[in-house]
C-alpha positions in Angstrom: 94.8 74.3 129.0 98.3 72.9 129.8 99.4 69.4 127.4 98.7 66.6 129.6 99.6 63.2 128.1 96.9 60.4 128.5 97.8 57.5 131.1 97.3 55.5 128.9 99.2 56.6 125.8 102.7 57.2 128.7 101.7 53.4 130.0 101.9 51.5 126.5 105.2 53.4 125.2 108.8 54.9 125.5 108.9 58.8 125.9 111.4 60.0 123.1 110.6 63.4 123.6 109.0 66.2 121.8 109.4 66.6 118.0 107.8 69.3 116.2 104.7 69.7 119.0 104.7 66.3 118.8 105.3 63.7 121.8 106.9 61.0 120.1 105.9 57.5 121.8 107.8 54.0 120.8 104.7 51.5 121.4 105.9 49.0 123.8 105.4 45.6 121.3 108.7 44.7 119.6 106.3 43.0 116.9 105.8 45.6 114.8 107.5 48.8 114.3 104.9 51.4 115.9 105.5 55.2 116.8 102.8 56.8 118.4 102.2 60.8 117.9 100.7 63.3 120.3 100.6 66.9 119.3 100.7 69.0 122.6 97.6 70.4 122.0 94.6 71.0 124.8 92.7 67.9 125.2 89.6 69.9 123.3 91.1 68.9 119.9 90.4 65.3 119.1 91.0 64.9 115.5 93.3 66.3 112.9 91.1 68.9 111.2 90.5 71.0 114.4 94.2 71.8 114.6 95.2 76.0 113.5 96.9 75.5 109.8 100.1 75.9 111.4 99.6 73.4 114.2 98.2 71.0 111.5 101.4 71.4 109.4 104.1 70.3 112.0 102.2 67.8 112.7 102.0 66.6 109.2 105.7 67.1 108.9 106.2 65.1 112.2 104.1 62.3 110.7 106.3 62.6 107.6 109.5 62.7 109.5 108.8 59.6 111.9 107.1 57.9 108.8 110.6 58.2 106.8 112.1 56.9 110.1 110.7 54.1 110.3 110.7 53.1 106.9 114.9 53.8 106.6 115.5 52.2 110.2 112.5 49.0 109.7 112.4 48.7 106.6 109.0 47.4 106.4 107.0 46.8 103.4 104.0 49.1 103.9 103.3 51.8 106.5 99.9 52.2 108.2 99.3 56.1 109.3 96.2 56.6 111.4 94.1 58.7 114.0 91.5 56.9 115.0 91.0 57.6 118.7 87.8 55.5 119.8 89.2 54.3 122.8 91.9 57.3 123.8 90.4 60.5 123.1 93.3 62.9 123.0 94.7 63.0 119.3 97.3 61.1 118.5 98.8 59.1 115.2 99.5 56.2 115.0 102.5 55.3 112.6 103.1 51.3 112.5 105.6 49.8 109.9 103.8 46.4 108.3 105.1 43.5 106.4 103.4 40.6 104.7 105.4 38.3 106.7 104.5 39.5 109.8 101.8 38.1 112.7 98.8 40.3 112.0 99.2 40.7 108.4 97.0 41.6 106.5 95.0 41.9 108.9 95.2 45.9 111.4 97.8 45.7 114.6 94.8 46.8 116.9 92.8 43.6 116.4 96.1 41.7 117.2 96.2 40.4 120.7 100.3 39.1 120.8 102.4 41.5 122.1 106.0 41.4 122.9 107.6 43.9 125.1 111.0 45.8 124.1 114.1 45.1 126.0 115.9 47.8 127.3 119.2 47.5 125.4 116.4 47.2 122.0 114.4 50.3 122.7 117.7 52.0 123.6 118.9 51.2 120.1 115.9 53.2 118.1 116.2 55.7 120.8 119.8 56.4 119.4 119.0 56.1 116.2 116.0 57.8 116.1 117.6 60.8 117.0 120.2 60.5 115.0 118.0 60.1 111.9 116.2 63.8 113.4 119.7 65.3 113.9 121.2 64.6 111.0 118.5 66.4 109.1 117.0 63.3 107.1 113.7 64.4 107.1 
C-alpha cells in the first residue's frame, strides 16, 4: 500500500522532505523545538518493532540524525524521543528538544495547551539549516 501521510500529522507541521524513509515534519509551535518522524511505511505498521531490520535501522539512524540536529541547532538541555501514537495511528517519532526553563517543563509537551505558531522567515531558518546540518554530513 502506497505512503500516505495522516492529515493530521501534514496539518500540525512543515514538510522538510524525506530523510532516510523518513518524512521529516517541523511541528508548528515555536515553543519547543519538535521534529516529527514518519517512516513511509504502509499504514499496517503502527509501532517500531513491526518494521523489517533494515527499515528499523534507517529509521533509528533518522532518529539519531534529527536528534543530533536539534541538539547542535537548539541546544536544549534534554531531548524527549518518543512513539506513542494513541491519538495518530500511523508511526511516527516524536523528537522534542526540552529545557528546564521552558513552559511545560518538567512536565511532557502533549499535556501543554500553549502553542505558538512559527513565522515564515523562522521556519525558513531551520529549514536551511536543517539541511545543511544533513548535507554536510554531521550525522
Amino acid at each position: 500500500m502506497p505512503f500516505i501521510l495522516h492529515p493530521r500529522l501534514a496539518a500540525g507541521g512543515f514538510d522538510f522532505g524525506v530523510h532516510r524513509g523518513c518524512r521529516v515534519l517541523l511541528k508548528n509551535n515555536a515553543i519547543f523545538p519538535w521534529f516529527i518522524l514518519v517512516p513511509e511505511v504502509g499504514e499496517e505498521i503502527e509501532d517500531l518493532h513491526q518494521l523489517d531490520a533494515a527499515t528499523y535501522q534507517n529509521v533509528t539512524r533518522a532518529i539519531r540524525d534529527v536528534s543530533c540536529f536539534v541538539s547542535a541547532h537548539f541546544r536544549p538541555g534534554k531531548l524527549n524521543v518518543a512513539a506513542i501514537g494513541n491519538q495518530v495511528r500511523q508511526l511516527h517519532i516524536h523528537i522534542v528538544g526540552r529545557s528546564p526553563g521552558d513552559p511545560a517543563w518538567p512536565g511532557v509537551v502533549w499535556a501543554f495547551e500553549g502553542k505558538q505558531p512559527y513565522d515564515s522567515a523562522s521556519v525558513e531558518e531551520v529549514r536551511a539549516a536543517f539541511e545543511e546540518w544533513i548535507r554536510s554530513g554531521h550525522p
